[in-house]
C-alpha positions in Angstrom: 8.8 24.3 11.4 8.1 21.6 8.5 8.4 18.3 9.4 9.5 16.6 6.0 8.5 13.6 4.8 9.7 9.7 3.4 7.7 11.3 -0.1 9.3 15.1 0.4 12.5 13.7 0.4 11.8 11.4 -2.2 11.1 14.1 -4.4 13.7 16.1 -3.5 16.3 13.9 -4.1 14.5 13.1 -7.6 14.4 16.9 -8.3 18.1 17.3 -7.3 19.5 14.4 -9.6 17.5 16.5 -12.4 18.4 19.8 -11.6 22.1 18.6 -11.5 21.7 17.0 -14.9 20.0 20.2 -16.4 22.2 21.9 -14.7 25.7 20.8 -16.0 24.4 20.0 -19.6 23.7 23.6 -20.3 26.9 24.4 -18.4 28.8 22.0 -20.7 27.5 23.3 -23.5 27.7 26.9 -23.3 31.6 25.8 -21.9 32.1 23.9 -24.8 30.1 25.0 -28.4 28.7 28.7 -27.3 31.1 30.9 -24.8 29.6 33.8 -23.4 30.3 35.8 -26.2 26.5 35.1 -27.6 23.0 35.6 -26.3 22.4 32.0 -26.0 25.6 31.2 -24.2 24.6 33.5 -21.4 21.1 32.0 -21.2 22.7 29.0 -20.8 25.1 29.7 -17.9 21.9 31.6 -16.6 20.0 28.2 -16.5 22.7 26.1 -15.2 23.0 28.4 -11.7 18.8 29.1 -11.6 18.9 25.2 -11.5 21.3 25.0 -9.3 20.3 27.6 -6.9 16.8 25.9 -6.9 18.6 22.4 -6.2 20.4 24.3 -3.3 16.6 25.6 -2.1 14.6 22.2 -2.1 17.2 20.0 -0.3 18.1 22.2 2.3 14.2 24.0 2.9 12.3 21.8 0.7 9.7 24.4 0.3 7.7 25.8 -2.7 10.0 28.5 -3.6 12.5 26.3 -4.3 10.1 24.1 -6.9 8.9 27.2 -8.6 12.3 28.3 -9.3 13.3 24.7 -10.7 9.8 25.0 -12.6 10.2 28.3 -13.9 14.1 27.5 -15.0 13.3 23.9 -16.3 10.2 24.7 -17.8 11.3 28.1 -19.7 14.4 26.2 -20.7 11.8 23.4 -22.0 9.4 26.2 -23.4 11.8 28.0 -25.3 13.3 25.0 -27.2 10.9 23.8 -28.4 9.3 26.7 -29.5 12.3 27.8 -31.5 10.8 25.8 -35.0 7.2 26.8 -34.8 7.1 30.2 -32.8 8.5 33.0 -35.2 11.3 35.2 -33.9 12.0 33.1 -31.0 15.0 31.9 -32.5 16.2 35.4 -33.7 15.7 36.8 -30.0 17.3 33.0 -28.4 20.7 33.3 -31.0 20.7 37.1 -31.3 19.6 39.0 -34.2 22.1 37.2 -36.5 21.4 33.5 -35.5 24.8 32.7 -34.0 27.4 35.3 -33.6 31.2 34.2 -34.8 32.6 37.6 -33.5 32.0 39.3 -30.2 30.7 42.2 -30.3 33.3 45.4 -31.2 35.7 42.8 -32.8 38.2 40.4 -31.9 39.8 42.9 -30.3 37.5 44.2 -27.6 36.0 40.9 -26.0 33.8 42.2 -22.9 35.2 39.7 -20.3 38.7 40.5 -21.0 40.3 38.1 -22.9 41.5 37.9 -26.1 39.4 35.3 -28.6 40.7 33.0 -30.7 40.7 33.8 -34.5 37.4 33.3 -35.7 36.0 35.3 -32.4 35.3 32.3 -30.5 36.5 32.3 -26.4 39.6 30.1 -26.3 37.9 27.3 -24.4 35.0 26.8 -26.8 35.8 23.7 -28.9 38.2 22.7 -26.4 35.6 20.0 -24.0 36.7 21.5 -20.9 34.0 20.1 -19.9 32.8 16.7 -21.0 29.3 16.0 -22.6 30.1 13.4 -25.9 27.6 13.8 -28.4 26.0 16.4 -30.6 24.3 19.3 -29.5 20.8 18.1 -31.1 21.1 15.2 -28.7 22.1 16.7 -25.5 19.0 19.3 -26.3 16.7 16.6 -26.9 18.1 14.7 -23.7 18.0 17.8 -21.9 13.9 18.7 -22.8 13.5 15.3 -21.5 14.7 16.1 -18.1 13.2 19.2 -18.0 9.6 18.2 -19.0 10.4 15.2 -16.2 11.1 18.3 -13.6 8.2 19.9 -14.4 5.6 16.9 -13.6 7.7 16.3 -10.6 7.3 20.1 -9.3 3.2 19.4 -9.5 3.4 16.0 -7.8 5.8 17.4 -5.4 3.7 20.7 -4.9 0.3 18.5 -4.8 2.0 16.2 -1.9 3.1 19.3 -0.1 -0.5 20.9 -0.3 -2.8 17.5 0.5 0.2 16.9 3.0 -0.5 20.1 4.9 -4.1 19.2 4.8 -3.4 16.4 6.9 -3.6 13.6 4.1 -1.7 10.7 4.1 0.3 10.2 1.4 1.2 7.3 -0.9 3.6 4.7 1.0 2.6 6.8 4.8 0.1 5.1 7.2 
Protein backbone atom coordinates (compact mmCIF):
# COMPACT_ATOMS: atom_id res chain seq x y z
CA UNK A 1 0.00 0.00 0.00
CA UNK A 2 1.23 3.79 -0.66
CA UNK A 3 1.92 5.63 2.24
CA UNK A 4 1.11 9.26 1.04
CA UNK A 5 2.90 12.06 1.80
CA UNK A 6 2.70 16.02 3.57
CA UNK A 7 4.04 16.89 -0.49
CA UNK A 8 1.45 14.13 -2.14
CA UNK A 9 -1.24 15.66 -0.55
CA UNK A 10 -0.08 18.99 -1.12
CA UNK A 11 -0.25 18.34 -4.69
CA UNK A 12 -3.29 16.76 -4.63
CA UNK A 13 -5.17 19.20 -3.08
CA UNK A 14 -3.42 21.87 -5.61
CA UNK A 15 -4.49 19.56 -8.58
CA UNK A 16 -8.08 19.23 -7.22
CA UNK A 17 -8.75 23.10 -6.70
CA UNK A 18 -7.51 23.15 -10.57
CA UNK A 19 -9.27 20.37 -11.95
CA UNK A 20 -12.46 21.80 -10.18
CA UNK A 21 -11.89 25.17 -11.77
CA UNK A 22 -11.23 23.62 -15.31
CA UNK A 23 -13.66 21.61 -14.65
CA UNK A 24 -16.79 23.86 -14.07
CA UNK A 25 -15.52 26.64 -16.50
CA UNK A 26 -15.91 24.39 -19.48
CA UNK A 27 -19.10 23.05 -17.90
CA UNK A 28 -20.43 26.63 -17.61
CA UNK A 29 -19.71 27.42 -20.80
CA UNK A 30 -20.85 24.74 -22.85
CA UNK A 31 -24.22 25.17 -20.27
CA UNK A 32 -24.32 28.59 -21.05
CA UNK A 33 -22.91 29.92 -24.85
CA UNK A 34 -22.58 26.35 -26.74
CA UNK A 35 -25.33 23.45 -25.76
CA UNK A 36 -24.62 20.14 -26.92
CA UNK A 37 -26.05 20.78 -30.08
CA UNK A 38 -22.30 21.52 -31.49
CA UNK A 39 -18.96 19.67 -31.71
CA UNK A 40 -17.32 22.02 -29.33
CA UNK A 41 -20.15 21.88 -26.79
CA UNK A 42 -19.61 18.17 -26.37
CA UNK A 43 -15.91 18.53 -26.16
CA UNK A 44 -16.48 20.70 -23.54
CA UNK A 45 -18.82 18.63 -21.31
CA UNK A 46 -16.19 15.85 -22.29
CA UNK A 47 -13.47 17.90 -20.49
CA UNK A 48 -15.38 18.95 -17.60
CA UNK A 49 -16.11 14.97 -16.39
CA UNK A 50 -12.28 13.76 -17.71
CA UNK A 51 -11.25 16.54 -15.16
CA UNK A 52 -13.41 15.61 -12.87
CA UNK A 53 -13.03 11.93 -12.97
CA UNK A 54 -9.16 12.52 -12.76
CA UNK A 55 -9.87 14.90 -9.55
CA UNK A 56 -12.02 11.86 -8.24
CA UNK A 57 -8.63 9.46 -9.06
CA UNK A 58 -5.80 11.62 -7.26
CA UNK A 59 -7.53 12.34 -3.98
CA UNK A 60 -8.86 9.21 -3.22
CA UNK A 61 -5.60 6.87 -4.82
CA UNK A 62 -3.27 9.62 -5.52
CA UNK A 63 -1.54 7.52 -8.05
CA UNK A 64 -0.16 8.26 -11.60
CA UNK A 65 -3.20 7.32 -13.50
CA UNK A 66 -5.04 9.81 -12.05
CA UNK A 67 -2.29 12.72 -13.13
CA UNK A 68 -2.08 11.40 -16.63
CA UNK A 69 -5.66 11.67 -17.02
CA UNK A 70 -5.76 15.37 -15.58
CA UNK A 71 -2.54 15.86 -17.92
CA UNK A 72 -3.96 14.41 -20.86
CA UNK A 73 -7.53 16.35 -20.30
CA UNK A 74 -5.84 19.70 -19.16
CA UNK A 75 -3.20 19.59 -21.46
CA UNK A 76 -5.32 18.66 -24.79
CA UNK A 77 -7.82 21.26 -23.62
CA UNK A 78 -4.58 23.70 -23.41
CA UNK A 79 -3.12 22.17 -26.73
CA UNK A 80 -6.07 22.59 -28.69
CA UNK A 81 -6.77 26.29 -27.85
CA UNK A 82 -4.18 27.54 -28.61
CA UNK A 83 -3.54 25.95 -31.50
CA UNK A 84 -6.82 26.98 -33.07
CA UNK A 85 -5.02 30.58 -34.68
CA UNK A 86 -1.90 29.09 -36.06
CA UNK A 87 -2.59 25.29 -36.78
CA UNK A 88 -4.92 25.11 -39.99
CA UNK A 89 -8.06 23.17 -39.74
CA UNK A 90 -7.98 22.86 -36.12
CA UNK A 91 -10.66 25.18 -35.72
CA UNK A 92 -12.87 23.69 -38.65
CA UNK A 93 -12.53 20.09 -36.89
CA UNK A 94 -12.94 22.01 -32.87
CA UNK A 95 -16.41 24.14 -34.18
CA UNK A 96 -17.51 21.61 -36.86
CA UNK A 97 -17.10 21.99 -40.55
CA UNK A 98 -19.12 25.29 -40.47
CA UNK A 99 -17.37 27.19 -37.55
CA UNK A 100 -20.30 27.27 -35.09
CA UNK A 101 -23.51 25.63 -35.89
CA UNK A 102 -26.91 27.83 -35.16
CA UNK A 103 -29.10 24.75 -36.03
CA UNK A 104 -28.91 21.21 -34.86
CA UNK A 105 -28.39 18.91 -37.07
CA UNK A 106 -31.85 17.75 -39.19
CA UNK A 107 -33.52 21.09 -38.17
CA UNK A 108 -35.22 22.60 -35.35
CA UNK A 109 -37.33 20.01 -35.40
CA UNK A 110 -35.33 16.89 -34.83
CA UNK A 111 -32.93 17.87 -31.88
CA UNK A 112 -31.02 14.54 -30.94
CA UNK A 113 -31.49 14.79 -27.11
CA UNK A 114 -35.06 15.21 -27.31
CA UNK A 115 -36.10 18.57 -26.82
CA UNK A 116 -37.30 21.03 -28.84
CA UNK A 117 -34.73 24.21 -29.42
CA UNK A 118 -35.50 27.50 -29.18
CA UNK A 119 -35.90 29.50 -32.48
CA UNK A 120 -32.65 30.14 -33.86
CA UNK A 121 -31.68 26.23 -33.08
CA UNK A 122 -30.11 27.00 -29.89
CA UNK A 123 -31.04 24.44 -26.61
CA UNK A 124 -33.39 26.46 -24.43
CA UNK A 125 -30.79 26.92 -21.61
CA UNK A 126 -28.03 28.37 -23.76
CA UNK A 127 -28.04 32.13 -23.11
CA UNK A 128 -29.91 31.59 -20.11
CA UNK A 129 -26.51 31.51 -17.19
CA UNK A 130 -27.80 28.50 -15.63
CA UNK A 131 -24.83 28.43 -14.59
CA UNK A 132 -22.80 31.36 -13.52
CA UNK A 133 -19.36 32.37 -15.10
CA UNK A 134 -19.52 36.62 -15.69
CA UNK A 135 -17.40 37.58 -18.31
CA UNK A 136 -16.70 36.93 -21.96
CA UNK A 137 -15.84 33.85 -23.40
CA UNK A 138 -12.21 35.11 -24.61
CA UNK A 139 -11.60 35.67 -20.88
CA UNK A 140 -12.83 32.61 -19.32
CA UNK A 141 -10.56 30.78 -22.29
CA UNK A 142 -7.69 32.66 -21.52
CA UNK A 143 -8.31 32.18 -17.66
CA UNK A 144 -9.01 28.68 -18.32
CA UNK A 145 -5.36 27.94 -20.43
CA UNK A 146 -3.88 29.46 -17.50
CA UNK A 147 -5.14 26.78 -15.19
CA UNK A 148 -4.50 24.26 -17.38
CA UNK A 149 -0.88 25.01 -18.34
CA UNK A 150 -0.56 25.44 -14.18
CA UNK A 151 -2.04 21.56 -14.08
CA UNK A 152 0.30 20.52 -16.37
CA UNK A 153 3.65 21.67 -14.50
CA UNK A 154 2.00 20.37 -11.38
CA UNK A 155 1.40 16.72 -12.93
CA UNK A 156 5.49 16.71 -13.57
CA UNK A 157 6.36 18.05 -10.15
CA UNK A 158 3.85 15.79 -8.76
CA UNK A 159 4.94 12.69 -10.89
CA UNK A 160 8.81 13.69 -10.26
CA UNK A 161 8.04 13.68 -6.26
CA UNK A 162 6.13 10.36 -6.66
CA UNK A 163 9.14 8.76 -8.60
CA UNK A 164 12.33 10.31 -6.39
CA UNK A 165 9.84 9.55 -3.53
CA UNK A 166 9.69 5.83 -4.32
CA UNK A 167 13.41 5.99 -4.65
CA UNK A 168 13.67 6.66 -1.18
CA UNK A 169 14.46 10.45 -1.47
CA UNK A 170 13.45 12.93 0.79
CA UNK A 171 11.46 15.47 -0.35
CA UNK A 172 11.29 19.23 -0.06
CA UNK A 173 9.88 20.26 3.58
CA UNK A 174 10.49 15.98 4.85
CA UNK A 175 13.44 15.11 7.06
Amino acid sequence: MQVRTRWDWTCAILGSVLLVLVGYIHLALMVNQFGLHSRIGVLFLLNAIGAWVALVWILLKGSWPGWILGFVVSGGAALVKLGMGSIPGLRALVFGRRGFPRRPPGGLGAHRFGHRPAPGGAPPFVGHHVLPLPGSIATWGAVSVVIEVAFVVLTVVALLAQASHADGASLPGEI
